[in-house]
C-alpha positions as CSV (number, residue, x, y, z in Angstrom):
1,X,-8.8,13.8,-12.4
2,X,-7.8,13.2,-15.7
3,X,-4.4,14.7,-16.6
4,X,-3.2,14.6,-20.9
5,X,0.2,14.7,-21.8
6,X,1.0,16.1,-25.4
7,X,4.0,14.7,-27.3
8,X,4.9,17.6,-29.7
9,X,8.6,19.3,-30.5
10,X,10.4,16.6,-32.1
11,X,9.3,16.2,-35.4
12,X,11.4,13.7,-37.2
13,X,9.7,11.3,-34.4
14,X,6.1,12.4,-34.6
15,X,6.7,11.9,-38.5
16,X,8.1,8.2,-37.9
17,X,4.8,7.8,-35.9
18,X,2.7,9.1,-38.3
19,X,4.4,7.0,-41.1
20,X,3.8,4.0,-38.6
21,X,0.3,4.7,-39.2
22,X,-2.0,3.9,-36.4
23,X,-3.0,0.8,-34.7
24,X,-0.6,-2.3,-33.7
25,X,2.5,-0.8,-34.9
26,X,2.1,2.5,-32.5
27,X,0.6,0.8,-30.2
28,X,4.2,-1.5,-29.6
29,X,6.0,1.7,-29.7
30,X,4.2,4.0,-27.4
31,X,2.7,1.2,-24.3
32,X,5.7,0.8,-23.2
33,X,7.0,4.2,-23.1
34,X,3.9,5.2,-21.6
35,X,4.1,2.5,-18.9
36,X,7.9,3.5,-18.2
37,X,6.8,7.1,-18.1
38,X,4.4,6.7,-15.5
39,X,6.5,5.1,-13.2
40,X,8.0,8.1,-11.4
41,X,4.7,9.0,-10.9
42,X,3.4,5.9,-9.2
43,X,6.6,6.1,-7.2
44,X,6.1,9.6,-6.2
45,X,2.0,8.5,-5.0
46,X,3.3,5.9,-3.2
47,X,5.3,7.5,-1.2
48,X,2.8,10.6,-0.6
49,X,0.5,7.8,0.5
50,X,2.8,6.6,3.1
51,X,3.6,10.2,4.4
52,X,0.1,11.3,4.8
53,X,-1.0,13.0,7.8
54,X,-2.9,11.2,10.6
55,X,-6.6,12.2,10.4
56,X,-8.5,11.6,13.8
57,X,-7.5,8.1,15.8
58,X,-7.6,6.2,12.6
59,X,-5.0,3.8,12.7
60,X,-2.4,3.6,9.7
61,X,-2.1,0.1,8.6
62,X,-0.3,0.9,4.5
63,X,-2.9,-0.6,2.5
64,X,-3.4,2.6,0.5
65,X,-0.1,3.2,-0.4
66,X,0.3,-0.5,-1.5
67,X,-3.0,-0.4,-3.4
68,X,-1.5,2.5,-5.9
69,X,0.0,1.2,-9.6
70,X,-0.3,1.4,-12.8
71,X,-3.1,-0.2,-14.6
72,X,-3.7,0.2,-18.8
73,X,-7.2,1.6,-19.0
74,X,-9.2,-0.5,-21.7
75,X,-11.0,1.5,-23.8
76,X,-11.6,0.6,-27.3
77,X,-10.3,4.3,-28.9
78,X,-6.7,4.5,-30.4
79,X,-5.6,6.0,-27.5
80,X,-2.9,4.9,-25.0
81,X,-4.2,5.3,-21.6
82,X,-2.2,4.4,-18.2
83,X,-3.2,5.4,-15.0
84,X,-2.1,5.6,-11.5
85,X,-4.5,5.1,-8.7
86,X,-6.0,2.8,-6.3
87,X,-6.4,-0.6,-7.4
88,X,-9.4,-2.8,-6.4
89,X,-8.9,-6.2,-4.9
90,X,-8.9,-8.3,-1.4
91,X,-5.2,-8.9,-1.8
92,X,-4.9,-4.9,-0.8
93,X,-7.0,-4.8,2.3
94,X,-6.0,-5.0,5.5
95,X,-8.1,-5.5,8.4
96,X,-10.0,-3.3,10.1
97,X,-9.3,-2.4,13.4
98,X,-12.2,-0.5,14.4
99,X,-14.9,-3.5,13.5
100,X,-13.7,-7.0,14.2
101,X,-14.5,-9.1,10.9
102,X,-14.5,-6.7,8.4
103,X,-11.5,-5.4,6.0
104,X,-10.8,-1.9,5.1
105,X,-10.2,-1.7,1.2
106,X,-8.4,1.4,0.2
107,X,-10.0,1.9,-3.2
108,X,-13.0,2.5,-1.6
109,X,-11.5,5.5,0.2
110,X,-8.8,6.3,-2.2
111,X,-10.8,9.3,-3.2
112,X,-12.0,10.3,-0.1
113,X,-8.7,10.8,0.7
114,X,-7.6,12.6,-2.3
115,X,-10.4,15.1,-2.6
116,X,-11.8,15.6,1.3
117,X,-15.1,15.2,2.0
118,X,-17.2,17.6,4.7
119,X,-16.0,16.3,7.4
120,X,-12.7,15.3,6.8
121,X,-10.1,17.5,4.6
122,X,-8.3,16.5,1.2
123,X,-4.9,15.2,2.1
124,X,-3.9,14.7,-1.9
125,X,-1.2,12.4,-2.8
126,X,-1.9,11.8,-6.3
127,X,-2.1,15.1,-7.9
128,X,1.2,15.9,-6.3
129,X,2.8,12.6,-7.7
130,X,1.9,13.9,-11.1
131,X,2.4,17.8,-10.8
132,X,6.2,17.0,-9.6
133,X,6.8,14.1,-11.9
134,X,5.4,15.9,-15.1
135,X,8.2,16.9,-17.2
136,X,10.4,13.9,-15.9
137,X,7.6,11.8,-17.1
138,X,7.9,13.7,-20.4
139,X,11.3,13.3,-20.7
140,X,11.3,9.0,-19.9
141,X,7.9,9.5,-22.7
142,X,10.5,11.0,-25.6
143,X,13.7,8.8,-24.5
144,X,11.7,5.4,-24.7
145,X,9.9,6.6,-27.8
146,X,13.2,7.1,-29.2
147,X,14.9,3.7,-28.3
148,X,11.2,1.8,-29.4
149,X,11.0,3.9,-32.8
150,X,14.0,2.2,-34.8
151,X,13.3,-1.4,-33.6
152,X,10.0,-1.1,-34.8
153,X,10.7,0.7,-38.4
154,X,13.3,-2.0,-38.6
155,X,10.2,-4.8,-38.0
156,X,8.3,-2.9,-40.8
157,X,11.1,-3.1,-43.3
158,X,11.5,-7.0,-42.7
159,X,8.0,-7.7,-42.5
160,X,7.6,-5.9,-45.9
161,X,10.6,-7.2,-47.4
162,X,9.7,-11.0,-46.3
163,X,6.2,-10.4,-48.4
164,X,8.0,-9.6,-51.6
């Protein structure tokens, strides 16, 4: 589930953007507020992950909620796109207990977990990070954007100064 956040309200800094123009300038303006903002978030899963109810005798071993963090989605758009989820990797997975030999990875299940399946119901833990980290996310989005904006302007004017 794919959730958009819309900077709008202050307009003297979506004008500064805009004036940026688009591409590498932005781009060092906005990651890292982005990144900064998500991080209440993947605190928030994190901790869901670990509190989840038991489901059946599966045994709890962690590796789900140690999986989750934030990863910068590569896409080759102008957009600036973090998310929070399950990441992939050995380093994650834990062994598992029911089969001797073989290692549970938890973004296999991640989802499975998130959404329920017939059998088993949705215990969600990260659409609740995000519904109850939304505006403080906003809020860390506008506040980094803020302190990032002049530092980069002030780049601009030396880099076009420095040409002349």
């Amino acid at each position: 589930m794919a959730q958009q956040f819309t900077l709008d309200g202050d307009r003297a800094m979506i004008r500064a953007l805009e004036a940026l123009g688009s591409g590498p300038s932005v781009r060092r303006v906005l990651t890292p507020a982005v990144r900064a903002a998500m991080s209440p978030v993947n605190k928030a899963a994190k901790k869901n992950a670990k509190q989840l109810p038991k489901f059946g005798d599966v045994k709890r071993t962690g590796a789900l909620a140690k999986s989750i963090g934030i990863d910068k989605t590569k896409k080759k758009t102008s957009e600036i796109t973090f998310r929070v989820h399950a990441r992939k990797g050995t380093k994650y997975a834990v062994p598992d207990p029911a089969i001797p030999g073989r290692l549970r990875i938890p973004f296999f299940y991640a989802h499975l977990v998130e959404l329920g399946t017939r059998k088993m119901p949705a215990r969600p833990f990260l659409g609740p990070a995000w519904e109850s980290n939304r505006a403080r996310a906003g809020s860390i989005l506008i506040t980094k954007t803020r302190e990032n904006l002049p530092k980069e302007v002030a780049r601009q004017r030396l880099k076009a100064g420095g040409k002349k």
